[in-house]
N, C-alpha and C positions, 0 to 999 in steps of 0.2 A: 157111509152109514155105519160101518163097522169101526169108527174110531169112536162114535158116538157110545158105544156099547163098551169099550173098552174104557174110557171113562166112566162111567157108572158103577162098573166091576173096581175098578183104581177107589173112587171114591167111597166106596160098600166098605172095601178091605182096611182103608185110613180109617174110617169112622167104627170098624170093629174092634181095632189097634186103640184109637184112642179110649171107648167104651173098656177094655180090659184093662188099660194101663189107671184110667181112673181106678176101678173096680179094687184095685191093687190096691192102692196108694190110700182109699177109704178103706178097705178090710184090714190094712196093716197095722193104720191110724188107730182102730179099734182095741184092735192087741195087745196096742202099747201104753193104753191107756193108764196109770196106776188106779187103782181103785182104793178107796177111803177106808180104813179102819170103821169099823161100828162102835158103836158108844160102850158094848160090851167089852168087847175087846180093848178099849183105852181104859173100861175098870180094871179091868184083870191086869192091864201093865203095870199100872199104877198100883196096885195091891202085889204084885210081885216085886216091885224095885221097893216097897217100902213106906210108899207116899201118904196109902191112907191104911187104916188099922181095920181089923177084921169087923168090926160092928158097923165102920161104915161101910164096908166093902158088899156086908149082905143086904142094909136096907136101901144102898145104892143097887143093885143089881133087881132086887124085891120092885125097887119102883121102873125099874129097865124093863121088865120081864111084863109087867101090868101093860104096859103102853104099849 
């Protein structure tokens, strides 16, 4: 009867192993996710390298900020 019990404890401990090893492997996955630039942030680049001139840069940002 006691090897019966001893399996159950074996099988608890695999099944907590594998529960944390997921756990990991999702919470890492998250971290390293890159996250997107905002549409604000691609104006500003874009008016810093040059691309667009300052009158679009304000009623582009003007219509950003609305939405």
């Amino acid at each position: 009867m006691m090897w019966g019990y001893g399996m159950w404890w074996g099988g608890l401990i695999w099944l907590v192993l594998i529960a944390a090893l997921v756990w990991t492997l999702v919470a890492t996955n998250r971290q390293s996710r890159p996250t997107r630039p905002s549409a604000l942030d691609i104006l500003e680049e874009r008016f810093a390298r040059g691309e667009i001139d300052a009158d679009t840069y304000r009623f582009t940002r003007t219509e950003l900020e609305r939405n």
